[in-house]
DOTORVEX-234460 format. One record per residue: residue number from 1; residue in one letter; x, y, z of N, C-alpha, C, O in turn. Coordinates in Angstrom, 2 decimals, padded with zeros to 5 digits, always signed. Atoms other than C-alpha are relative to their C-alpha. Example, Ala and Ser with C-alpha at 12.3 -4.5 7.8 and 13.67 -1.06 7.14 Angstrom:
2
{resi 1&resn A&n_X +000.89&n_Y -001.19&n_Z +000.00&ca_X +012.30&ca_Y -004.50&ca_Z +007.80&c_X +000.90&c_Y +001.20&c_Z +000.00&o_X +001.94&o_Y +001.18&o_Z +000.66}
{resi 2&resn S&n_X -000.82&n_Y -001.19&n_Z -000.06&ca_X +013.67&ca_Y -001.06&ca_Z +007.14&c_X -000.77&c_Y +001.09&c_Z +000.73&o_X -000.26&o_Y +002.20&o_Z +000.90}
END
This chain:
58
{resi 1&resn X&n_X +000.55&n_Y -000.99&n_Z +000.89&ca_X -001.52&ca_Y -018.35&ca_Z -005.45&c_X +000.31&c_Y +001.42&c_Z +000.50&o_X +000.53&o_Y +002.29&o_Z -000.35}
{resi 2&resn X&n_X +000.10&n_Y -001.28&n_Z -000.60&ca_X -001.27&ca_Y -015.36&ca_Z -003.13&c_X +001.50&c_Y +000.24&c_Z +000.15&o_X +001.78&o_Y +001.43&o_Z +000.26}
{resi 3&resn X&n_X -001.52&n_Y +000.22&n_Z -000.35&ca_X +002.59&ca_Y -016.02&ca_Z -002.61&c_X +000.71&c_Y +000.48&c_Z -001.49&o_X +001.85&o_Y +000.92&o_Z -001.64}
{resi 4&resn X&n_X -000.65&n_Y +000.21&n_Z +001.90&ca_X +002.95&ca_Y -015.96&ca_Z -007.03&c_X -000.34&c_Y +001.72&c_Z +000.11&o_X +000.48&o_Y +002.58&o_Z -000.19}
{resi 5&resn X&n_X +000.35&n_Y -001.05&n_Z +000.39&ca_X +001.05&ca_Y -012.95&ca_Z -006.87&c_X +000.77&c_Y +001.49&c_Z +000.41&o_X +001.04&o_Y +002.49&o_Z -000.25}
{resi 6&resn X&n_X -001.26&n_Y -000.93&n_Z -000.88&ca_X +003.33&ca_Y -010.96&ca_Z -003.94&c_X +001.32&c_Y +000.33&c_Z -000.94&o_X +001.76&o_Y +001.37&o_Z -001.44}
{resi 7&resn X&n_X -001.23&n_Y +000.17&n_Z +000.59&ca_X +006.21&ca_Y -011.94&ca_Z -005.47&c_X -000.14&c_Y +001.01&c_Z -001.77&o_X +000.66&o_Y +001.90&o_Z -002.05}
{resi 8&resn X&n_X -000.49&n_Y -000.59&n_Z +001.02&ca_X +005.32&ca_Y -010.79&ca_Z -009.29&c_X -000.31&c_Y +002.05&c_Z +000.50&o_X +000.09&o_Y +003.01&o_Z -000.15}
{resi 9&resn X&n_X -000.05&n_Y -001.69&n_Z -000.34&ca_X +004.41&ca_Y -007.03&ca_Z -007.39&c_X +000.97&c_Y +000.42&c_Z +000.43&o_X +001.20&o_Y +001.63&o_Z +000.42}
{resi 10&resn X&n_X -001.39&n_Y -000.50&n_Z -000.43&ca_X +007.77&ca_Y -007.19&ca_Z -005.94&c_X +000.44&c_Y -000.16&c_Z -000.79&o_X +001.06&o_Y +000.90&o_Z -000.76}
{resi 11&resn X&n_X -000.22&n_Y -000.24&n_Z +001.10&ca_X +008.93&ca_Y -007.78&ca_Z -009.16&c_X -000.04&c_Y +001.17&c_Z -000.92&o_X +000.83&o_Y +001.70&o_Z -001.61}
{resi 12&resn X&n_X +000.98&n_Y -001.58&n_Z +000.77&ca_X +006.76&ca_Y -004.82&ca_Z -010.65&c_X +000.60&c_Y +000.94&c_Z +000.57&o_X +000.79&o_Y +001.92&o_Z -000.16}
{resi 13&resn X&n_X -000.67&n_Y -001.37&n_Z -000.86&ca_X +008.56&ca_Y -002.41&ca_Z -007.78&c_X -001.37&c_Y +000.30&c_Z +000.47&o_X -001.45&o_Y +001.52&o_Z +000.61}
{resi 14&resn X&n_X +000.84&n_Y -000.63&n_Z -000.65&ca_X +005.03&ca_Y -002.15&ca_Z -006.29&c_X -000.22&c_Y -000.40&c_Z +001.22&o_X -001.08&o_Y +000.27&o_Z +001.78}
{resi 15&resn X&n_X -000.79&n_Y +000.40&n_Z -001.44&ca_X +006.06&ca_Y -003.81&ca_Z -003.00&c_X +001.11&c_Y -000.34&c_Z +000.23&o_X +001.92&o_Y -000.71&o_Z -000.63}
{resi 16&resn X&n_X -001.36&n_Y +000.32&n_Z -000.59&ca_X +008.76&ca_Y -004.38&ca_Z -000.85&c_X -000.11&c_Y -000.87&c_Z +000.90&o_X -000.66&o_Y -000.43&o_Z +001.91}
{resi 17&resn X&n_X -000.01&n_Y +001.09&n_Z -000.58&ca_X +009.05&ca_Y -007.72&ca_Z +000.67&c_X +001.21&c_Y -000.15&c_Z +001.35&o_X +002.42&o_Y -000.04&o_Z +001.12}
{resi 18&resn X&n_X -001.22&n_Y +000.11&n_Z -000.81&ca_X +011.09&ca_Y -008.16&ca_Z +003.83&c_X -000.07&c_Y -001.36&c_Z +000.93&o_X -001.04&o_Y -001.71&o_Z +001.60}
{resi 19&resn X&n_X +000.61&n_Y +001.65&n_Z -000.74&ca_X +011.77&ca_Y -011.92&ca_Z +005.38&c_X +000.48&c_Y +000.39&c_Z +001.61&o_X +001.52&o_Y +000.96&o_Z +001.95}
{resi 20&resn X&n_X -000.91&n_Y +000.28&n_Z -001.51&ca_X +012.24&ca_Y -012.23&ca_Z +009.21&c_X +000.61&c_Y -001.37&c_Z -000.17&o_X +000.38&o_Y -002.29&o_Z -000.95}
{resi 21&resn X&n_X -000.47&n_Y +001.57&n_Z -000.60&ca_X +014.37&ca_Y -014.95&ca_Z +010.82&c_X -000.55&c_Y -000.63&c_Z +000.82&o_X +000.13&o_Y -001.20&o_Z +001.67}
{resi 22&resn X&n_X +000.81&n_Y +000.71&n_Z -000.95&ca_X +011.90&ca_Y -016.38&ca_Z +012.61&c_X -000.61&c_Y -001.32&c_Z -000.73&o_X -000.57&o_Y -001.42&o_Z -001.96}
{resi 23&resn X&n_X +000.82&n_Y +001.50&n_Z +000.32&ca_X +009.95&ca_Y -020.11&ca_Z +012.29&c_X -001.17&c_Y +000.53&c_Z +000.57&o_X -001.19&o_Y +001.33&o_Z +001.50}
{resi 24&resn X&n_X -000.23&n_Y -000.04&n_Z +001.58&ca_X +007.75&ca_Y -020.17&ca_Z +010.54&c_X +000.28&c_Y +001.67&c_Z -000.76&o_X -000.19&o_Y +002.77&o_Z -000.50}
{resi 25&resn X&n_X -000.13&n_Y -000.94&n_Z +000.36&ca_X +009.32&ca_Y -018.14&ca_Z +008.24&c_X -000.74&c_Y +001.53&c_Z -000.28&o_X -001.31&o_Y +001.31&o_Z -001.35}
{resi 26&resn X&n_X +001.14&n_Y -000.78&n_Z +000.58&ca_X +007.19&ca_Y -014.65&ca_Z +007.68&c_X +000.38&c_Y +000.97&c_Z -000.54&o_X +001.36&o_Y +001.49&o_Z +000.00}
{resi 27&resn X&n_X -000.25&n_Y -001.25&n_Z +001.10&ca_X +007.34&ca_Y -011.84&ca_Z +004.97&c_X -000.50&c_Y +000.58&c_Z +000.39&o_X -001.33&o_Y -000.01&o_Z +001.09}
{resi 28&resn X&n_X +000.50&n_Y -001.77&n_Z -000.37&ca_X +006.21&ca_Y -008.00&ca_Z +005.80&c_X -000.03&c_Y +000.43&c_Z -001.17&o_X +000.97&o_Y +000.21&o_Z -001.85}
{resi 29&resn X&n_X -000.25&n_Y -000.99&n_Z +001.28&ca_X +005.28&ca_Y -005.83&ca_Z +002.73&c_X -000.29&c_Y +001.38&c_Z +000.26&o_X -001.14&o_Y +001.59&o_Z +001.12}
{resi 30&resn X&n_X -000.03&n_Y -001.62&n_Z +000.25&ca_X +005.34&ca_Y -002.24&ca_Z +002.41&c_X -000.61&c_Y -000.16&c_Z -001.51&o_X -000.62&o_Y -001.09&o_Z -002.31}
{resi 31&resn X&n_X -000.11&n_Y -000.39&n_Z +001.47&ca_X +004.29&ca_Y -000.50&ca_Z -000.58&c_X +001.31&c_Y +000.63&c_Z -000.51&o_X +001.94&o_Y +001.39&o_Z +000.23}
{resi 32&resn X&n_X -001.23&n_Y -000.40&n_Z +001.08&ca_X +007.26&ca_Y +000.25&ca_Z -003.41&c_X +000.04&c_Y +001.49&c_Z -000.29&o_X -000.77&o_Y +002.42&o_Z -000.23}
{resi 33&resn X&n_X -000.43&n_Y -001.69&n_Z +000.56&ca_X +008.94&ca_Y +003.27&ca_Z -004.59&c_X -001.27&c_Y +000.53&c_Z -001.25&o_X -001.52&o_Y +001.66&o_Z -001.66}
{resi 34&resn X&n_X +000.76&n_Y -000.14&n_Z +001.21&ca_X +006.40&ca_Y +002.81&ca_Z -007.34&c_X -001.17&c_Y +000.25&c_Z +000.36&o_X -001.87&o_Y +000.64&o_Z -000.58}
{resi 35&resn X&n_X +001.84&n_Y -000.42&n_Z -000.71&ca_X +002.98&ca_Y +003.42&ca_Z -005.48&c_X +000.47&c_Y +001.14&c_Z +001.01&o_X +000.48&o_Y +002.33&o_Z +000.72}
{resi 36&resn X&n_X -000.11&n_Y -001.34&n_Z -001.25&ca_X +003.79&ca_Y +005.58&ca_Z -002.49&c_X -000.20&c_Y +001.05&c_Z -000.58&o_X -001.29&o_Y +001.53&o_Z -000.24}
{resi 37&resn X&n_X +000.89&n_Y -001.52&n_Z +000.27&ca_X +003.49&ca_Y +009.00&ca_Z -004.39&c_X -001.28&c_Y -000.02&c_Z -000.17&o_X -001.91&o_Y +000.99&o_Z +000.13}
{resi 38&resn X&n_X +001.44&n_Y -000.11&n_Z +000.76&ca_X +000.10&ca_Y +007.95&ca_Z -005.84&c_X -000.51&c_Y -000.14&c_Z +001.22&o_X -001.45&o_Y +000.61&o_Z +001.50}
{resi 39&resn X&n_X +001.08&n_Y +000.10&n_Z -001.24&ca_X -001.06&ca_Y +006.83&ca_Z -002.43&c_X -000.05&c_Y +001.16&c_Z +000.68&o_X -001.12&o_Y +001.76&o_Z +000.71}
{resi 40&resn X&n_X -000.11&n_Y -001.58&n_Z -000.24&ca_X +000.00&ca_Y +010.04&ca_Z -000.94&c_X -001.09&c_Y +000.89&c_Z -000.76&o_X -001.98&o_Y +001.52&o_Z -000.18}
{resi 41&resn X&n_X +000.98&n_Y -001.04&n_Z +000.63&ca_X -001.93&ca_Y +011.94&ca_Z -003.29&c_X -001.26&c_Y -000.55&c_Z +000.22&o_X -002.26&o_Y +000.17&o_Z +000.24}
{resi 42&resn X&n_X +001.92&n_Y +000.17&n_Z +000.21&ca_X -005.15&ca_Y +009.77&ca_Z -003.10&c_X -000.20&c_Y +000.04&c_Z +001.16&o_X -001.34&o_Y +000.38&o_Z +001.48}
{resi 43&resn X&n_X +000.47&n_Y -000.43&n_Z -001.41&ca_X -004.86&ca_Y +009.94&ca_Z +000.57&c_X -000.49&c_Y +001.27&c_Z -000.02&o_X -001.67&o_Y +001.53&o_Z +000.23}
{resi 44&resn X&n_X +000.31&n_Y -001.33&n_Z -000.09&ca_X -004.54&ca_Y +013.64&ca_Z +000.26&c_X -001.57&c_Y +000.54&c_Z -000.17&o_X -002.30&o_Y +001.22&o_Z +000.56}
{resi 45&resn X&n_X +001.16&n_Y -000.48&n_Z +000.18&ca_X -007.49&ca_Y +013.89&ca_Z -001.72&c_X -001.04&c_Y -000.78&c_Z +000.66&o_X -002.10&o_Y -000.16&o_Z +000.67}
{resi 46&resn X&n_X +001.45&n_Y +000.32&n_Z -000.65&ca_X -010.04&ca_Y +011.56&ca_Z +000.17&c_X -000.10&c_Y +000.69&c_Z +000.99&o_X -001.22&o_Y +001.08&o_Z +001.32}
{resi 47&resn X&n_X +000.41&n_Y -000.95&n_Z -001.23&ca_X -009.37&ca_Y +013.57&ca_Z +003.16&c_X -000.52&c_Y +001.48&c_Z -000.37&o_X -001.26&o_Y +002.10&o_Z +000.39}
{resi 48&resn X&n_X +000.84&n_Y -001.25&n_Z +000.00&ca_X -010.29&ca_Y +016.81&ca_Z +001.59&c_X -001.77&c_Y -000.01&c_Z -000.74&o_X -002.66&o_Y +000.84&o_Z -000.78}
{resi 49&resn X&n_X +001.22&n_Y +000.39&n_Z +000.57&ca_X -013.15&ca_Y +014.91&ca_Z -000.24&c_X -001.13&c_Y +000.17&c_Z +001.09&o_X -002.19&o_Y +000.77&o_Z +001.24}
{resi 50&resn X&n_X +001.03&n_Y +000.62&n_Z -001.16&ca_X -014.44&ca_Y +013.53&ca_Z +002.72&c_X -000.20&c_Y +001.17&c_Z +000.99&o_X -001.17&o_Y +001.14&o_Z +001.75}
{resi 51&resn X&n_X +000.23&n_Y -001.25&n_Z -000.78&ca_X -013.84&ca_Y +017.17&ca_Z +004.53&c_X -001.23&c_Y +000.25&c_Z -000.96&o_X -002.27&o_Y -000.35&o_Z -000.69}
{resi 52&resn X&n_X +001.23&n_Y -000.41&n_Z +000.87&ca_X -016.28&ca_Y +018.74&ca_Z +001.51&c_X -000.97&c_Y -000.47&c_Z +000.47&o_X -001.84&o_Y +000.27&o_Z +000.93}
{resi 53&resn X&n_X +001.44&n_Y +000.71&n_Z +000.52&ca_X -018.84&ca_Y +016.18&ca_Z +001.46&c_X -000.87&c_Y +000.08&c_Z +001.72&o_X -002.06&o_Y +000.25&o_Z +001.97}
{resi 54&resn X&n_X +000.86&n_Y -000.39&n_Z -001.62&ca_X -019.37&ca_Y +016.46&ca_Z +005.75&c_X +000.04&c_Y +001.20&c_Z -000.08&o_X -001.16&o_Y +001.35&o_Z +000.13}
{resi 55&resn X&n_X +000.58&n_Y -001.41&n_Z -000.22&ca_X -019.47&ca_Y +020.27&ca_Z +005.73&c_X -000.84&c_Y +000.07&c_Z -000.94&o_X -001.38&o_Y +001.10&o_Z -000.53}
{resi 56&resn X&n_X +001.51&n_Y +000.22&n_Z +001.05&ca_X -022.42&ca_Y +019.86&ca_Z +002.75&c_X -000.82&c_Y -000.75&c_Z +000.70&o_X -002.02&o_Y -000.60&o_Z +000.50}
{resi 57&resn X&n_X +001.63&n_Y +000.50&n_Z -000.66&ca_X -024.44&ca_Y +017.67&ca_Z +005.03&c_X -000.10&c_Y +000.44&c_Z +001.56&o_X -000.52&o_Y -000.39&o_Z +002.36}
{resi 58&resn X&n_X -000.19&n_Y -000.40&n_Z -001.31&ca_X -024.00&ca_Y +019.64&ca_Z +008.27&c_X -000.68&c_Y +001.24&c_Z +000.21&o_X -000.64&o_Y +001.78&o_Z +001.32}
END
């Protein structure tokens, strides 16, 4: 189930799957060309969120 699901996000371009040569075989994902800006930005903003919201209770 979790293997169908990888696969249709690497499909989607919202990960990037990479196999090693190792036994047993194992996959690595990254996020895709297709998420990374958005995460960038929501990173951006929880850190200035989360700056705001501790200098308001300090």
């Amino acid at each position: 189930m979790l293997t169908l699901q990888l696969r249709e996000l690497e499909e989607d371009g919202l990960l990037t799957g990479t196999v090693s040569a190792e036994m047993p075989p194992r996959v690595e994902y990254e996020l895709g060309h297709a998420l990374k800006p958005m995460m960038v930005d929501l990173r951006a903003w929880g850190e200035r969120h989360t700056r705001s919201t501790t200098q308001r209770r300090v």
